[in-house]
N, C-alpha and C positions, 0 to 999 in steps of 0.2 A: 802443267797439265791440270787439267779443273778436276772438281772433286767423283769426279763421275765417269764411266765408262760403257763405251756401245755395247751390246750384246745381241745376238740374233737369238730367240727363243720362240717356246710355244707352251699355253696353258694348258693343252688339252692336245693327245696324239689328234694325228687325220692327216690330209691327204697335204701336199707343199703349202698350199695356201693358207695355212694356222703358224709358218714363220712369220715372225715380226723382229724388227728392229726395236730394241729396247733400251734404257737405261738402268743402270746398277752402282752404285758407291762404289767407289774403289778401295781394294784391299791394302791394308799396307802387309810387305814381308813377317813373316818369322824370324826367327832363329835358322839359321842354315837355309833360308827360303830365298828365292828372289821378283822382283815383280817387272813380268817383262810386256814394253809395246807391241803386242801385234802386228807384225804384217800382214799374214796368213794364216789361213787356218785350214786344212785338207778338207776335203769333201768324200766320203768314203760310204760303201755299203754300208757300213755299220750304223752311218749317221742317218741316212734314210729309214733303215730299221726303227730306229730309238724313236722319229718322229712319227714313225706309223702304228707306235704302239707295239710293237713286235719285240722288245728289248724292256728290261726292268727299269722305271723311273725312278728315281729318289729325291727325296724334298721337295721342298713348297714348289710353285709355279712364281716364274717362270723357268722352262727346262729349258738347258741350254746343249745344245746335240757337241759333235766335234771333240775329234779324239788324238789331232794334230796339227801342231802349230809352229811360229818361227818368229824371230823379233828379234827385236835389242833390249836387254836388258837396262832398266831406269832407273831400280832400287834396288839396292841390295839389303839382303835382312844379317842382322849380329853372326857372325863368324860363317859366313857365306864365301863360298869361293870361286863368286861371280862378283862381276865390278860393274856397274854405268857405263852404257856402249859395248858390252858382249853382245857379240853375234850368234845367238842358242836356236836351238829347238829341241823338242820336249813333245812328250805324248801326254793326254787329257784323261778325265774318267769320266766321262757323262754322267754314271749313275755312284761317282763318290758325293763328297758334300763340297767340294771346291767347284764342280760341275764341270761341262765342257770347256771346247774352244773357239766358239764362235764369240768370242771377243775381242774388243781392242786391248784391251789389259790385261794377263791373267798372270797370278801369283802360283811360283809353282817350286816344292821342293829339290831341294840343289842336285841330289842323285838321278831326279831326272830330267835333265839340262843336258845338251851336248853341242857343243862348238861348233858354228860355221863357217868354215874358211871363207875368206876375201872373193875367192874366186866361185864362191859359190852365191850364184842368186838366191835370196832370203825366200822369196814364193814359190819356185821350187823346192828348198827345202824343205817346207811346209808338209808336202805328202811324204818325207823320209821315214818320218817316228811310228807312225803305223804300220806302212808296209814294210820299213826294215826292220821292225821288233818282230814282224811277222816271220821276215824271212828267216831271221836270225834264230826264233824260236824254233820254225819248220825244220830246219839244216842241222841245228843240235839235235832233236829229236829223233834223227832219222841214227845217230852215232857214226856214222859210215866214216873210213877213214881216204886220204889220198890216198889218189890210187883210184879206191873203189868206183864204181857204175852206179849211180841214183836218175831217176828218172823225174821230171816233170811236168803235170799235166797242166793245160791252162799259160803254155809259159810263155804266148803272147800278151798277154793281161799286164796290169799293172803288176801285180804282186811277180809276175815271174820274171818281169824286166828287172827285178833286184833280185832274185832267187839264183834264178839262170847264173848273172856274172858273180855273185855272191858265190856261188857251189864251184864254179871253175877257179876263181879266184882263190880258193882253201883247196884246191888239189884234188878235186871228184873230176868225173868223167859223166858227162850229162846226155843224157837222151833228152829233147823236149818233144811236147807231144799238143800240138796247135791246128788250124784249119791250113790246109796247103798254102792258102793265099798268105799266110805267114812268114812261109816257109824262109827269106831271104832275113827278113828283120831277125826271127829266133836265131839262125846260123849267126848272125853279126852281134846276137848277146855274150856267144861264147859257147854255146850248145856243142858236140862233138857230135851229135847225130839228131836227125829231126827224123818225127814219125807224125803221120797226119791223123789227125783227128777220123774215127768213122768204126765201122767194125771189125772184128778179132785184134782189139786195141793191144790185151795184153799180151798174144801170140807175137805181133807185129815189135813192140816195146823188148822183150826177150831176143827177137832176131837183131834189132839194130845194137842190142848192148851185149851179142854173143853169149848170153845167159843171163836166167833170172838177176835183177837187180839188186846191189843189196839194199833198196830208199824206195819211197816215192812220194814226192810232194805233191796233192793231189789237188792243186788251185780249181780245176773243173770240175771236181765235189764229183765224182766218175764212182766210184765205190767200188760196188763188186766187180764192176767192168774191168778196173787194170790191178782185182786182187793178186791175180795168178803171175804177174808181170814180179813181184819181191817174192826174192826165196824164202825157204823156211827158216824163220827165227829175225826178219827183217822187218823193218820199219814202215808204215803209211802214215804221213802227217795227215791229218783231215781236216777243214777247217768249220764241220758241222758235227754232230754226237753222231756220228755212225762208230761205231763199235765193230765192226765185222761180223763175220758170222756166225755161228758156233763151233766150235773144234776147230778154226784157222789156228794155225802157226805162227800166221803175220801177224805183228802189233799194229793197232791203232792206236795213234793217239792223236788226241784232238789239241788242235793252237789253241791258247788262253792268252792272247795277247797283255792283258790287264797286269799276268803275274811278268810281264817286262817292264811295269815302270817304274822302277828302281834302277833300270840299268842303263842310264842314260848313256851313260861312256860307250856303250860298244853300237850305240849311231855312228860316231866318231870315223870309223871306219867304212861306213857307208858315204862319209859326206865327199863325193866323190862323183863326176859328171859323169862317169860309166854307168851310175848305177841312174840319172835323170836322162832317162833318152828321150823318154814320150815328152810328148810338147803339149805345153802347156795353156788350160783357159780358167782365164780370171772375172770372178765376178763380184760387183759392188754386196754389202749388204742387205742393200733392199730387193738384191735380184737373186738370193736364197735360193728362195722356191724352184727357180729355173734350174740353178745348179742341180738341185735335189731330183728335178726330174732328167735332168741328163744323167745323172749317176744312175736310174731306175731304170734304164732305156734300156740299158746292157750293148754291150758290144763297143762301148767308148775307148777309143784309143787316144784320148788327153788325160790328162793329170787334172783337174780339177780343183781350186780353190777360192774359198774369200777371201776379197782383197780388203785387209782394214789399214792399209798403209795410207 
């Protein structure tokens, strides 16, 4: 490998057309670090965000968006406990100082690395580390035990296609709550009852789960709408600062996906083709931009990533 590695960045936020293909020296490992080939790098709201300015930058230019990735490991760094030829993925920090993942290379601490089985395509996993840190975080948050009734909204999306089988999979009982035309894909994630998308959400949500719920993962950012759907002293994961409202009962609390990357190991259990249903589109790095605008389009039913394989 030469001394240099691609990266997709931008000097200055704005609209898709300020990505560029760049180069960057290549890092060598740390101590417990390792430095892995890119395949993939996810393409995710988040990364649109960061490129429009909407999300905090740190350090010089150029910024590199992308906040998950997949590869084989090349190098390993002094008492690392990954080897040359591991199959990983790992989530990114745009706005730490190692930067994003739109690279061919990226060097990344061993805790957050997680194994990908043989049977799993490397670019598929790609979109794992963000949406499953996501889900992972949403589904803790919520405390609910098996057994229990949690609800979620948005759960045709990407994030609820790992949420959904992720909450059935630990022993909850799931309402999902999608546009009707969903209605057959959410039953086939594992949902126990579908409820469509439209008015008296959280009346609706309450009757299919025989009473208030004790969760609710709220992917369609719904707020006060499916307040009244969790009972008193229960859980709304949010994934924007809504707080509720004053004197609720219900807890908010908002995903921080940033504090999961440390916990690479419990990917691990996501790397699993239950949780990759949506099918998948790849784009070279010089076709960025595009990807960024399909991701902003909303209502995309692919998985999305750059291909630096």
């Amino acid at each position: 490998m030469s001394g240099t590695a691609s990266i997709v960045g931008f000097d200055r936020p704005g609209d898709p057309n300020v990505l560029a293909v760049r180069t960057a020296p290549l890092s060598v490992p740390g101590a417990s670090e390792a430095r892995v080939r890119v395949a993939a790098a996810g393409v995710h709201p988040a990364d649109v965000a960061l490129r429009a300015g909407l999300r905090p930058i740190a350090g010089p230019a150029p910024h590199v968006p992308g906040m998950a990735f997949s590869g084989v490991v090349d190098m390993a760094g002094d008492g690392s406990v990954w080897r040359a030829g591991d199959r990983v993925m790992g989530m990114a920090l745009p706005s730490g100082r190692r930067g994003g993942a739109y690279r061919s290379v990226i060097v990344a601490p061993d805790d957050t690395l997680a194994a990908v089985p043989a049977h799993v395509d490397l670019a598929h996993a790609a979109v794992l580390p963000m949406n499953g840190h996501t889900a992972a975080q949403a589904l803790r948050s919520l405390g609910a035990q098996p057994g229990e009734t949690v609800a979620v909204t948005g759960a045709a999306g990407a994030l609820g296609a790992i949420v959904v089988p992720l909450a059935a999979q630990r022993g909850l009982r799931v309402v999902a709550v999608a546009r009707e035309t969903d209605r057959q894909r959410v039953r086939s994630l594992g949902a126990n009852a579908f409820v469509a998308s439209g008015d008296n959400l959280a009346d609706r949500i309450v009757a299919a789960a025989g009473d208030a719920v004790a969760g609710l993962v709220d992917l369609a950012v719904l707020d006060d709408e499916v307040l009244l759907a969790v009972r008193p002293g229960g859980v709304i994961a949010t994934l924007r600062g809504w707080t509720g409202p004053e004197g609720t009962t219900v807890r908010v609390l908002p995903v921080m996906v940033p504090e999961e990357w440390h916990r690479g190991a419990q990917l691990e259990e996501l790397a699993d083709t239950r949780y990759l249903s949506r099918p998948l589109r790849a784009f070279a790095p010089e076709h960025a931009a595009e990807a960024h605008r399909l991701i902003a389009s909303r209502g995309v039913r692919e998985s999305v990533v750059i291909d630096f394989s």
